[in-house]
PANU-283131 format. One record per residue (C-alpha): residue number from 1; x, y, z. Coordinates in nm, 4 decimals. Example, Ala and Ser with C-alpha at 12.3 -4.5 7.8 and 13.67 -1.06 7.14 Angstrom:
{n: 1 | u: 1.2300 | v: -0.4500 | w: 0.7800};
{n: 2 | u: 1.3670 | v: -0.1060 | w: 0.7140};
REM end
This chain:
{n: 1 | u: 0.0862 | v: -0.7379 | w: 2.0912};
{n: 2 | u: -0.0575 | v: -0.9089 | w: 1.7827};
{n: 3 | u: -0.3337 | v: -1.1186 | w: 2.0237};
{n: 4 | u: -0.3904 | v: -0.7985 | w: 2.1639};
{n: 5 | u: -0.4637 | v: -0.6223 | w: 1.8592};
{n: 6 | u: -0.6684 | v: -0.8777 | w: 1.7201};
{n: 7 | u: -0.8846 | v: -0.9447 | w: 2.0136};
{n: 8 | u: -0.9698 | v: -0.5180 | w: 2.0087};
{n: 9 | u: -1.0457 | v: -0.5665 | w: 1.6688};
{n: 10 | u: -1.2809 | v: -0.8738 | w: 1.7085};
{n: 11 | u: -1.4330 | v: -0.6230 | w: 2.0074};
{n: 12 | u: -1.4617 | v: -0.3699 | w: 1.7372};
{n: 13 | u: -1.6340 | v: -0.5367 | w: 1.4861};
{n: 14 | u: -1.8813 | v: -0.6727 | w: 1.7512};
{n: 15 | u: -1.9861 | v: -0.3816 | w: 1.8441};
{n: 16 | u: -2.0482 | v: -0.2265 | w: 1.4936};
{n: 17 | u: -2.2452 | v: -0.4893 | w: 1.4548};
{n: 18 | u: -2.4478 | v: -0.4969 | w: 1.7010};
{n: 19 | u: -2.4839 | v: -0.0887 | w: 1.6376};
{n: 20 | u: -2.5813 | v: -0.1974 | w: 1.2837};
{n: 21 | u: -2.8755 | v: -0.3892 | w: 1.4036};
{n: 22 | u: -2.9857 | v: -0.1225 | w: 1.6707};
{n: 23 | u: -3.0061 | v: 0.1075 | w: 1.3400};
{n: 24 | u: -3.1614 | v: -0.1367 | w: 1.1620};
{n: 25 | u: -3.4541 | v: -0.2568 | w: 1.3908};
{n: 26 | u: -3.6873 | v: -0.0261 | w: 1.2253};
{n: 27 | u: -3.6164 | v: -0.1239 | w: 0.8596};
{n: 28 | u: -3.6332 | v: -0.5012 | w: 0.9771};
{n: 29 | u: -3.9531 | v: -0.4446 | w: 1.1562};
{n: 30 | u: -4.1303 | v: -0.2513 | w: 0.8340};
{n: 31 | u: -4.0228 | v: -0.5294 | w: 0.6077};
{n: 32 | u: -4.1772 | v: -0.8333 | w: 0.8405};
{n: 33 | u: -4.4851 | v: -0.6465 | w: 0.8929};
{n: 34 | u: -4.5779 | v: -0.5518 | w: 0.5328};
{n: 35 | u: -4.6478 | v: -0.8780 | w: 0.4790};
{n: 36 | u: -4.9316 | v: -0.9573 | w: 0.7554};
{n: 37 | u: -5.2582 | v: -0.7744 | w: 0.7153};
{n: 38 | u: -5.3557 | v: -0.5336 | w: 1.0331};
{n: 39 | u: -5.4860 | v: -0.7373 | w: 1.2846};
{n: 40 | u: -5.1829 | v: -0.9498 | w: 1.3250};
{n: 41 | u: -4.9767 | v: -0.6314 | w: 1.3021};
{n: 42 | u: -5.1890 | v: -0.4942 | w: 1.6038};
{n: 43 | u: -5.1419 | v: -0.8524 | w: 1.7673};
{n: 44 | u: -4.7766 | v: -0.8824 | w: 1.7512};
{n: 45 | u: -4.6727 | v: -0.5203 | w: 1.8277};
{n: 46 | u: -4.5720 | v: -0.5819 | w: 2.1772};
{n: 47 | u: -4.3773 | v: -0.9266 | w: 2.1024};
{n: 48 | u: -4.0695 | v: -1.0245 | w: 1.8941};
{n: 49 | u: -4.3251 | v: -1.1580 | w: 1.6649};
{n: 50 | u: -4.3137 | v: -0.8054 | w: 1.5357};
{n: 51 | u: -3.9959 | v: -0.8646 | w: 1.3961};
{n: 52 | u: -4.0529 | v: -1.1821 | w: 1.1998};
{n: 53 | u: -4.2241 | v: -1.2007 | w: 0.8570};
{n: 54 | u: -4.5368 | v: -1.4297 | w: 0.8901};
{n: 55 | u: -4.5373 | v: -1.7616 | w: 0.7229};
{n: 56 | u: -4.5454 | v: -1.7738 | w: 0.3484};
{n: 57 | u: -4.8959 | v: -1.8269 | w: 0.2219};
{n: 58 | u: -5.1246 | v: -1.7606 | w: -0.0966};
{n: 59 | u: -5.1967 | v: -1.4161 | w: 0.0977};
{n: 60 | u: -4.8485 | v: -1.3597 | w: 0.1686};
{n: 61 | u: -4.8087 | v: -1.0659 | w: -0.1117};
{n: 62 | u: -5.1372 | v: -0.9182 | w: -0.0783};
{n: 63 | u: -5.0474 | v: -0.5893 | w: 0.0553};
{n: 64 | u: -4.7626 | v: -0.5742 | w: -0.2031};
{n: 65 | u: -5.0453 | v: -0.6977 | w: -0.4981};
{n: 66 | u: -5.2808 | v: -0.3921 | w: -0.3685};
{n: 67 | u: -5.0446 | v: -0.1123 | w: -0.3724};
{n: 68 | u: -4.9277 | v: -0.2020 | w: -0.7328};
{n: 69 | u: -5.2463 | v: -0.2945 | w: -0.8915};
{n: 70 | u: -5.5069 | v: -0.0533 | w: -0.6984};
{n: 71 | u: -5.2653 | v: 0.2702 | w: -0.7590};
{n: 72 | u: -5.0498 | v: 0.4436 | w: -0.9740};
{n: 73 | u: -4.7597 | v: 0.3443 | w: -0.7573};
{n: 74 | u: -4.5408 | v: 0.1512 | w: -1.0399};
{n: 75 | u: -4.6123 | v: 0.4972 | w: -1.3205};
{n: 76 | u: -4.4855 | v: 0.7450 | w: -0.9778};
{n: 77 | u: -4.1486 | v: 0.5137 | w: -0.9180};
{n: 78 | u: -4.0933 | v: 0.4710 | w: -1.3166};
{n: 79 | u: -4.1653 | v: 0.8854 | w: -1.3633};
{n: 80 | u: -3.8640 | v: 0.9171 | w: -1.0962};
{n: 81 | u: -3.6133 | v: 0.7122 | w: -1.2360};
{n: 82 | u: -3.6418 | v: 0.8858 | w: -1.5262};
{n: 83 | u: -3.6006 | v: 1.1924 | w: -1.3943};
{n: 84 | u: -3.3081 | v: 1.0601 | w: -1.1906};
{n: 85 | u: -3.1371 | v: 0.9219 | w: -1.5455};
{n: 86 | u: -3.1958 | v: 1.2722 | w: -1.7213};
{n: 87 | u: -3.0614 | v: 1.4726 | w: -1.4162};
{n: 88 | u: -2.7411 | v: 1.1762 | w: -1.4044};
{n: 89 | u: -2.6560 | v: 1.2103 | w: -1.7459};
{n: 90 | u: -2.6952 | v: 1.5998 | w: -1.7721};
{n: 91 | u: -2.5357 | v: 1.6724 | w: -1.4455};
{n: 92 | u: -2.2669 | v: 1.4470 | w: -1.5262};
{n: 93 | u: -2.2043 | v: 1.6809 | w: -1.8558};
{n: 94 | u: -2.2424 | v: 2.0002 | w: -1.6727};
{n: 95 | u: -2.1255 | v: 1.9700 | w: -1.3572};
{n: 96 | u: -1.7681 | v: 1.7823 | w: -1.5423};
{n: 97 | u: -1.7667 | v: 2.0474 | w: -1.7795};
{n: 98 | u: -1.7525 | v: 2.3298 | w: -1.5190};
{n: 99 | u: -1.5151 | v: 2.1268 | w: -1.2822};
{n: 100 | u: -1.2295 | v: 2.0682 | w: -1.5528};
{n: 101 | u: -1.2483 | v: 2.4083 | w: -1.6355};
{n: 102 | u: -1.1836 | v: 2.5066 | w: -1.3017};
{n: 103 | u: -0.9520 | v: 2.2538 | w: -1.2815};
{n: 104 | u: -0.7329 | v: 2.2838 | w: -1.6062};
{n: 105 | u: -0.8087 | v: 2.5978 | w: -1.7762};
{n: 106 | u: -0.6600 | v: 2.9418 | w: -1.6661};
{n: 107 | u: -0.9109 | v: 3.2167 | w: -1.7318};
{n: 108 | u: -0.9845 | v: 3.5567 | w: -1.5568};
{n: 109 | u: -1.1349 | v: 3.5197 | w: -1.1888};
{n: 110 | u: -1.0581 | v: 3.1287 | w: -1.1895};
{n: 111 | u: -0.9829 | v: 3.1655 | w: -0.8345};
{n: 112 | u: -1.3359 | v: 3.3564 | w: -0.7307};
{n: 113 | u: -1.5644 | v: 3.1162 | w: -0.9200};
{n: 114 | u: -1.4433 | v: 2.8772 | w: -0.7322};
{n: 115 | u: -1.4792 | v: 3.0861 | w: -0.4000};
{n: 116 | u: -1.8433 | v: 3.1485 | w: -0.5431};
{n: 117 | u: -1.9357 | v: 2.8085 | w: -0.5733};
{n: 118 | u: -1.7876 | v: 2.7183 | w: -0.2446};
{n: 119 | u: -1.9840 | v: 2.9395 | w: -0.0964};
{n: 120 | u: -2.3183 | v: 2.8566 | w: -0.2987};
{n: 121 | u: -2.2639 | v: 2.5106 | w: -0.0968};
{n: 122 | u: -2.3373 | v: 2.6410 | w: 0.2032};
{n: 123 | u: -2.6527 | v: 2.7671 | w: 0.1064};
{n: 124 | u: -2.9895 | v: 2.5424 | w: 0.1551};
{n: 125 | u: -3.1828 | v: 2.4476 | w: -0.1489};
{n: 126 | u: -3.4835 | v: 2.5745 | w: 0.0656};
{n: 127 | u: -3.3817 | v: 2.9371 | w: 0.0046};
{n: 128 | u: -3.3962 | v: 2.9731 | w: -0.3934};
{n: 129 | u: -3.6959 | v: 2.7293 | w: -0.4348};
{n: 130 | u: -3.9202 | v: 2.9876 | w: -0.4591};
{n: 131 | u: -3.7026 | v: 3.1687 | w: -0.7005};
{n: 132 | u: -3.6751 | v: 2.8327 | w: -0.9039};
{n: 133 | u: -4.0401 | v: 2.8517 | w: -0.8979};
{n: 134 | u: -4.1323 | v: 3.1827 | w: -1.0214};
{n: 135 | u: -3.8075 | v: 3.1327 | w: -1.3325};
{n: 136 | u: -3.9896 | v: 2.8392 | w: -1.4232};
{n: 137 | u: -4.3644 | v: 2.9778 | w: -1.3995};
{n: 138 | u: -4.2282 | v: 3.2355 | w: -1.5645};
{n: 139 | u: -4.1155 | v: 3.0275 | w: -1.8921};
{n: 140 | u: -4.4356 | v: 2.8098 | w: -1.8657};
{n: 141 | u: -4.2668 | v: 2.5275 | w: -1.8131};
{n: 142 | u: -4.4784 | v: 2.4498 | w: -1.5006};
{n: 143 | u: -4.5997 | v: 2.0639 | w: -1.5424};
{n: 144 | u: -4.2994 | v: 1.9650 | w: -1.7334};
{n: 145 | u: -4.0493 | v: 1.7314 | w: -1.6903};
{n: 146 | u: -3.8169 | v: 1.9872 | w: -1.8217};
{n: 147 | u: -3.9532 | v: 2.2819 | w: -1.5918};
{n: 148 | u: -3.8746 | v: 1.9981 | w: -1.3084};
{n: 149 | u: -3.5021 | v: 1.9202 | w: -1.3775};
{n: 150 | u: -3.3961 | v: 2.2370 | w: -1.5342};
{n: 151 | u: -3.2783 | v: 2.3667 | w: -1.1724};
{n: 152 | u: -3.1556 | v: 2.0495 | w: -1.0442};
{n: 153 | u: -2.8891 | v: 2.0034 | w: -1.3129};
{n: 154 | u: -2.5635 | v: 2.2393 | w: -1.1864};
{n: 155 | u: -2.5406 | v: 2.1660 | w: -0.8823};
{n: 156 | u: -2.1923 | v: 2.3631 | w: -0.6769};
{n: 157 | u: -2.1252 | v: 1.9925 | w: -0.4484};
{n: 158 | u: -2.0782 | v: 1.8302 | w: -0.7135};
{n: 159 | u: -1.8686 | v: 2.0698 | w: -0.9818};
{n: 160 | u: -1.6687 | v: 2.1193 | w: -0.6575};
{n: 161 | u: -1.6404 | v: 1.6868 | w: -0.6456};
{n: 162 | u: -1.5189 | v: 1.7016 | w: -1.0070};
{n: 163 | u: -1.2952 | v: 1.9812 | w: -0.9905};
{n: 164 | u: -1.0970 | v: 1.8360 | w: -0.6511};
{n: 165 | u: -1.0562 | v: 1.4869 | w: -0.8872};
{n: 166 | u: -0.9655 | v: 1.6937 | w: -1.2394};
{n: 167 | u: -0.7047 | v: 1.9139 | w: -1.0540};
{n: 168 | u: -0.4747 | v: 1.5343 | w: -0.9822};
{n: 169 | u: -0.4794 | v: 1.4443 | w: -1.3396};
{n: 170 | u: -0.1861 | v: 1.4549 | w: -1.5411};
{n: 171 | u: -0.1230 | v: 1.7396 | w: -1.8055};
{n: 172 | u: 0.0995 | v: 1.5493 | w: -2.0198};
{n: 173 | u: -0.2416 | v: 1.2717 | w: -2.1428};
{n: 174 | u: -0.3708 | v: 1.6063 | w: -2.2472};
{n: 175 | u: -0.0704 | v: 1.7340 | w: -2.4342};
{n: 176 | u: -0.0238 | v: 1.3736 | w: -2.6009};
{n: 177 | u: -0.3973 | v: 1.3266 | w: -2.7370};
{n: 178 | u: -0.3363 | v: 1.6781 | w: -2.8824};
{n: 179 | u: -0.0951 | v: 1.4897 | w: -3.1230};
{n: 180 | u: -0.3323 | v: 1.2749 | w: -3.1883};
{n: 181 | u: -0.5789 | v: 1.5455 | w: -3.3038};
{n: 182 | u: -0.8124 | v: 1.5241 | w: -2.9968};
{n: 183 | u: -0.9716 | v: 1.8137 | w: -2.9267};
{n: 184 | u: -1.0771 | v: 1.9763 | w: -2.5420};
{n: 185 | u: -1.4152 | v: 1.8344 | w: -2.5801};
{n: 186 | u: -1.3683 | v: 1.4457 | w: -2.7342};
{n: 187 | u: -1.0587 | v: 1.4331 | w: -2.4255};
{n: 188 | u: -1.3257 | v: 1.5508 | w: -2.1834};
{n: 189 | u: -1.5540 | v: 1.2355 | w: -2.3097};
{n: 190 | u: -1.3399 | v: 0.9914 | w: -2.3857};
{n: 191 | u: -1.0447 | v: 1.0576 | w: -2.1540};
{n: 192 | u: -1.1176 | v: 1.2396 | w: -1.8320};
{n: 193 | u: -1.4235 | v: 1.0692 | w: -1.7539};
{n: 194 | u: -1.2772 | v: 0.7152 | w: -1.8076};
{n: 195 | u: -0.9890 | v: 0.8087 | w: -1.5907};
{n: 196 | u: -1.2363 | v: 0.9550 | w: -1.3109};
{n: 197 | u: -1.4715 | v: 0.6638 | w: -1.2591};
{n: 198 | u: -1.5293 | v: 0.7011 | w: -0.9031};
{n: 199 | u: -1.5964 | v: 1.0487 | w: -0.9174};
{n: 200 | u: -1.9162 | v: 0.9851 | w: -1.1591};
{n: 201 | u: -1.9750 | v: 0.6902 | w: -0.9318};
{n: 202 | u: -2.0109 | v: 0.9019 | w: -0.6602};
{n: 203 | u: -2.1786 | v: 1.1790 | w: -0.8443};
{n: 204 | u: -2.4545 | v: 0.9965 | w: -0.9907};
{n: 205 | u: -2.5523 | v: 0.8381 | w: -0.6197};
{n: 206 | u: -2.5965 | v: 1.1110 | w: -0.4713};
{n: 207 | u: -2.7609 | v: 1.2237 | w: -0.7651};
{n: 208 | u: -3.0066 | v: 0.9825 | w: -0.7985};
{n: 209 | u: -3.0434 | v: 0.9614 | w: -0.3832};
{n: 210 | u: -3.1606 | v: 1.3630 | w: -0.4165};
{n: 211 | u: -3.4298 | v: 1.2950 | w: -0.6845};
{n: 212 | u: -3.5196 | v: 0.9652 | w: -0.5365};
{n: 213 | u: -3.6333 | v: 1.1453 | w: -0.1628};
{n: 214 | u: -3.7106 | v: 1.4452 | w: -0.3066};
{n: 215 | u: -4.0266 | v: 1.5821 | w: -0.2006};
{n: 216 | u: -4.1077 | v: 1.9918 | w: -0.1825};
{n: 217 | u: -3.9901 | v: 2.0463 | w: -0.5396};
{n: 218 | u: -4.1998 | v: 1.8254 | w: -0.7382};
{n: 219 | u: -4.5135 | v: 1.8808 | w: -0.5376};
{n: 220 | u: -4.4659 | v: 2.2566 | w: -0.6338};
{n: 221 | u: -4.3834 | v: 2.1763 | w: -1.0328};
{n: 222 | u: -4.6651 | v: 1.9081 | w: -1.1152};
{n: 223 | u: -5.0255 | v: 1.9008 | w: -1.0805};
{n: 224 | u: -5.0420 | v: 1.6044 | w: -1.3462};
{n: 225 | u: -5.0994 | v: 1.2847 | w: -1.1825};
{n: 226 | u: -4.8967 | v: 1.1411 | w: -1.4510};
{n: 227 | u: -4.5416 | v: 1.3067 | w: -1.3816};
{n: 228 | u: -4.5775 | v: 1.2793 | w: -0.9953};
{n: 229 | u: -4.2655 | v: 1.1179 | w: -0.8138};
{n: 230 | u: -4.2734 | v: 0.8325 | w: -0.6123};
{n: 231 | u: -4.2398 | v: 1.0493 | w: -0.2733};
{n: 232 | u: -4.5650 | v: 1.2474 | w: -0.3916};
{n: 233 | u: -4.7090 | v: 0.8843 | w: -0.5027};
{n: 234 | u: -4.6221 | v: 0.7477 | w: -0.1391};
{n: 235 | u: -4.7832 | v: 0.9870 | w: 0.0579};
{n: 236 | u: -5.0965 | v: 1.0193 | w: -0.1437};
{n: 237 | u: -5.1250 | v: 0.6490 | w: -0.0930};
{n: 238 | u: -5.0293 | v: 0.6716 | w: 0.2714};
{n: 239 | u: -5.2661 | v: 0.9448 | w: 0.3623};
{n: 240 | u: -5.5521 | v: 0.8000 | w: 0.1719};
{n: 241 | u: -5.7948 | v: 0.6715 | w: 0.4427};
{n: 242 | u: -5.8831 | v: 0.3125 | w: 0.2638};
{n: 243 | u: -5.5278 | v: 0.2518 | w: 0.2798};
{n: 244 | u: -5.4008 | v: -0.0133 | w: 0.5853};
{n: 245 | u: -5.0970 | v: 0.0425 | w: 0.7701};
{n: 246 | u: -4.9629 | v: -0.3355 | w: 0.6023};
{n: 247 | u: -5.0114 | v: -0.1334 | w: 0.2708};
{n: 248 | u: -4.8587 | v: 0.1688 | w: 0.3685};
{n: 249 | u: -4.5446 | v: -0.0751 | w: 0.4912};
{n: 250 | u: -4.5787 | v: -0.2230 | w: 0.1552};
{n: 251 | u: -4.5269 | v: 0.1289 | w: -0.0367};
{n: 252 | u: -4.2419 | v: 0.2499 | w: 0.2321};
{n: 253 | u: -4.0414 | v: -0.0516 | w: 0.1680};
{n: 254 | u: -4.1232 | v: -0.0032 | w: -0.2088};
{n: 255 | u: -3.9747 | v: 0.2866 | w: -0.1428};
{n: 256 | u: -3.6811 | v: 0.1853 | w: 0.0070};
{n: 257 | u: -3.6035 | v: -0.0948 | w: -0.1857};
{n: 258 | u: -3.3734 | v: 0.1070 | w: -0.4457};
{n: 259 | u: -3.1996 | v: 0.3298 | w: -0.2001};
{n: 260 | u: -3.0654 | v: -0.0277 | w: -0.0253};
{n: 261 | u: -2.9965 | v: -0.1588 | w: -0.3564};
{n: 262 | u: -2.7810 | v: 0.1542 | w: -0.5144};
{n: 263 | u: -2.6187 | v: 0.1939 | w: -0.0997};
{n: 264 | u: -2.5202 | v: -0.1867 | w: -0.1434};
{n: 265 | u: -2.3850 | v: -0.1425 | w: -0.4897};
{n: 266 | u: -2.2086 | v: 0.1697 | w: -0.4707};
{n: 267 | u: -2.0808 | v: 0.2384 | w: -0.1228};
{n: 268 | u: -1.7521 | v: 0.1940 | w: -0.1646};
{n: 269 | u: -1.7178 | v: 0.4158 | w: -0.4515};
{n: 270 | u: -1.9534 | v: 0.6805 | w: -0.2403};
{n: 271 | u: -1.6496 | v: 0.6660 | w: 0.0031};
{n: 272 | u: -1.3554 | v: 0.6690 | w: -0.2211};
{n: 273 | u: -1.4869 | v: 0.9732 | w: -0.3959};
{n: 274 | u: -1.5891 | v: 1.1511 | w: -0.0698};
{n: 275 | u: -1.2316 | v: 1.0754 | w: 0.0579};
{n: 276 | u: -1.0497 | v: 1.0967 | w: -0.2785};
{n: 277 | u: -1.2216 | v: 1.4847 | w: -0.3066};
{n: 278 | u: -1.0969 | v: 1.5616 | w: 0.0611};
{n: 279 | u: -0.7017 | v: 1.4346 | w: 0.0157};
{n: 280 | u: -0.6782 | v: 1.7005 | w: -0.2664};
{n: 281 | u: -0.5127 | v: 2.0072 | w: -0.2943};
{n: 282 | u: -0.5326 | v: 2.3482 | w: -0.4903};
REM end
């Protein structure tokens, strides 16, 4: 029985594998041809040469060299991880805030904000944008990084992620930092949040993963060319017709580059806090 097993599991793994690297055929092609100007991309289209980088040579970063130095590519990626670090750390606040309280404190119609934010979930972001647009034109905050994350910061997935993890923690750590003169809010910061690490883990992925592909909001917010995102930045340079396709592949894998990195570095927590939020109850 134990061969048995371990022989379906060596099957198993084989063929997530080899899934993996159907998925990944188009990532691995992008990456090998940014780095060879057109003609050879032309050339090798029909060959596994599309698939492997060219030889390293004094020309091997050109495409890279253009994209940073002939546009405001590095300015559009900086702008959005800003905007991604404001919207982490004030969504963290917020979206906490309004989870432990439905989580720990009893007040009236507990039970239907919760049913209301449930039910906000369900709703697609495409349906209020214009109303986002007109309460922010309407405080003439349009062109401001402030007019741009003011919506984005409560946000119901993720006061419903916090609540789910708040409702498991114990009432007693509460009770005992009151006799230590701890108030709601100094627990909130220097208690609950330690003790839910995968939680903000989780939250501030998916976080940063909405601001980072985020497209339709910011193109309706800024007209400055200075607070543009780096989706708005890529397709400007993408559409522009001076642009190659070995520079466009430079600026998509640009592009890309941080969503593998933060996917590598945090996927485990991604799924512990996705399953830790399902397992709970109340």
């Amino acid at each position: 029985m134990k061969t048995r097993n371990k022989v379906l599991k060596i099957i198993l793994v084989a063929a997530m594998i080899l899934l993996s690297l159907f998925f990944l055929f188009p990532v691995v092609w992008m990456i090998a041809n940014s780095f060879k100007p057109d003609a050879e991309i032309t050339a090798d289209m029909n060959s596994v040469q599309a698939f492997i980088p060219p030889v390293p040579s004094e020309n091997f970063f050109d495409n890279y060299v253009s994209v940073l130095t002939n546009t405001n590519f590095l300015l559009y990626m900086g702008n959005t991880l800003l905007y991604a670090a404001l919207l982490i750390v004030l969504g963290i606040i917020v979206n906490g805030l309004a989870g432990y309280a439905l989580a720990k404190i009893k007040f009236p119609f507990s039970d239907k904000w919760l049913l209301i934010i449930m039910m906000l979930m369900i709703i697609p972001s495409e349906t209020i944008i214009t109303i986002n647009y007109l309460f922010i034109a309407k405080m003439g905050l349009l062109n401001t990084i402030f007019g741009y994350i003011l919506p984005m910061i409560v946000n119901p997935f993720n006061i419903f992620l916090f609540r789910q993890v708040f409702v498991s923690l114990p009432d007693d750590v509460y009770e005992a930092a009151q006799l230590d003169h701890c108030g709601p809010v100094k627990y909130f910061f220097t208690m609950v949040l330690p003790m839910s690490k995968t939680v903000v883990a989780t939250v501030s992925v998916f976080t940063f993963l909405n601001v980072w592909n985020d497209y339709l909001w910011p193109s309706l917010v800024f007209t400055s060319s200075d607070l543009l995102t780096a989706q708005i930045g890529l397709n400007a340079i993408t559409a522009n017709e001076n642009t190659t396709m070995g520079q466009t592949l430079a600026a998509i894998t640009l592009v890309t580059i941080p969503v593998i990195i933060i996917y590598s570095l945090f996927s485990k927590q991604i799924v512990e806090g996705v399953v830790s939020t399902g397992s709970k109850e109340g």
